[in-house]
C-alpha positions in Angstrom: -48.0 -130.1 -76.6 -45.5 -127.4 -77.7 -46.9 -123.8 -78.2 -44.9 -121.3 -80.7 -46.3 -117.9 -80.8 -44.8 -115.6 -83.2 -42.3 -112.7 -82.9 -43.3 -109.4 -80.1 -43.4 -106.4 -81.8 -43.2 -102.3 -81.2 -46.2 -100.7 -81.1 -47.4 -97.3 -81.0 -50.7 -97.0 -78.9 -53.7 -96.3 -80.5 -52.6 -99.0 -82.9 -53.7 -102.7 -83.7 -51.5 -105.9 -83.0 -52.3 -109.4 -84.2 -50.5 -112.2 -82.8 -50.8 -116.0 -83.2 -50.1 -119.0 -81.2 -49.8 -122.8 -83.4 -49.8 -126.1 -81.5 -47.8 -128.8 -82.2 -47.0 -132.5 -81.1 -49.8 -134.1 -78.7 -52.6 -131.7 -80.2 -55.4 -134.2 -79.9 -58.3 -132.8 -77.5 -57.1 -129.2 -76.7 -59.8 -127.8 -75.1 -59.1 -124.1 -73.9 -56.9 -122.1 -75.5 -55.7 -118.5 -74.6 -53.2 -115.5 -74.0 -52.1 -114.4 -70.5 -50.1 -111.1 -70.0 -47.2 -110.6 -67.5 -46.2 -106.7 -67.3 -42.8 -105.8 -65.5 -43.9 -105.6 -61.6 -46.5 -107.9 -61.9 -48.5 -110.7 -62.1 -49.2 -112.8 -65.4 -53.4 -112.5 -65.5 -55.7 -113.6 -68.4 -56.1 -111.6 -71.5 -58.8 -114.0 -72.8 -59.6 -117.3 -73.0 -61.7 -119.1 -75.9 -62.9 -122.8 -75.5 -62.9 -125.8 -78.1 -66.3 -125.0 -79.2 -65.8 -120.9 -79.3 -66.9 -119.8 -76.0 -64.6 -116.6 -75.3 -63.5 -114.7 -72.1 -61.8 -112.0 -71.7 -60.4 -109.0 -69.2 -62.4 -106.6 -68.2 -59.5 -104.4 -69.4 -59.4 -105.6 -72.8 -63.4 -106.3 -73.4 -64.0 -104.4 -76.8 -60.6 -103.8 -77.8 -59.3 -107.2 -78.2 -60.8 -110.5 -80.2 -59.5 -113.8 -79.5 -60.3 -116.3 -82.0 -58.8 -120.2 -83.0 -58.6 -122.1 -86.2 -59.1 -126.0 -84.8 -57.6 -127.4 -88.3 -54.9 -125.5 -87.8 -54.5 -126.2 -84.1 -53.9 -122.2 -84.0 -55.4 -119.1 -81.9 -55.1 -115.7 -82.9 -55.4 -112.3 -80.4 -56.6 -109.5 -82.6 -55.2 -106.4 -80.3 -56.7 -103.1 -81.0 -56.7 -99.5 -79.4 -53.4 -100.6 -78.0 -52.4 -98.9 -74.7 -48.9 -98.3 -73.3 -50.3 -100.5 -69.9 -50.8 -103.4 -72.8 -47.5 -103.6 -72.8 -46.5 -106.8 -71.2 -44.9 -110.4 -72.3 -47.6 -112.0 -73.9 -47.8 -116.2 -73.2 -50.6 -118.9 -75.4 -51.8 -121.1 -73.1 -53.8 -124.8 -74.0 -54.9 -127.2 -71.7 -55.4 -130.2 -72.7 -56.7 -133.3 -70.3 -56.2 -131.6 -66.8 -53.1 -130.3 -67.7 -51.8 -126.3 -68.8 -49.0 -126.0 -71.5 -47.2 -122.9 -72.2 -45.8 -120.9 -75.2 -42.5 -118.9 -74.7 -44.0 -115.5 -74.3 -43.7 -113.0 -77.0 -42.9 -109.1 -76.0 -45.7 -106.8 -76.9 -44.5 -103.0 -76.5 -47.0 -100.1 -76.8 -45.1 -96.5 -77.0 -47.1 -93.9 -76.2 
């Protein structure tokens, strides 16, 4: 499975962001799809997670703001950011698992300026 997100951005904050993620090769039963975040300093944690059949999750720091969504014909999930804060601002990676295993997009830079 190869993930291609597209292309990080500048931001100001208060602003809204929409980024995608489309899989490609071995795309057959993808189940979870979803966007981590690593900031500088830190960890990479879960933005939000949305399953095969819609189920979403998401941060406690993001709930309300952001909306995670996936197109299954088009093998594709979308991160609708909103209200964006300067602490959003992190490389963003689209995960998928698919049978057990986690794939990985190449991270995309998301900058909020305040």
């Amino acid at each position: 499975v190869q993930l291609q997100a597209s292309g990080g951005v500048l931001v100001q904050a208060g602003g809204p962001l929409s980024v995608s993620c489309a899989a490609s090769g071995s795309i057959v039963n993808i189940n979870d799809m979803g966007w981590y975040r690593q900031a500088p300093g830190k960890q990479r944690e879960l933005v939000a997670m949305i399953t095969r059949g819609g189920s979403t999750n998401y941060a406690d720091s993001v709930k309300g703001r952001f909306t995670i969504s996936r197109d299954n014909a088009k093998n594709t999930v979308y991160l609708q950011m909103n209200s964006l804060k300067p602490e959003d601002t992190a490389v963003y990676y689209c995960s998928a698992s698919r049978f057990g295993r986690n794939y990985w997009g190449q991270g995309t830079l998301v900058t909020v300026s305040s």
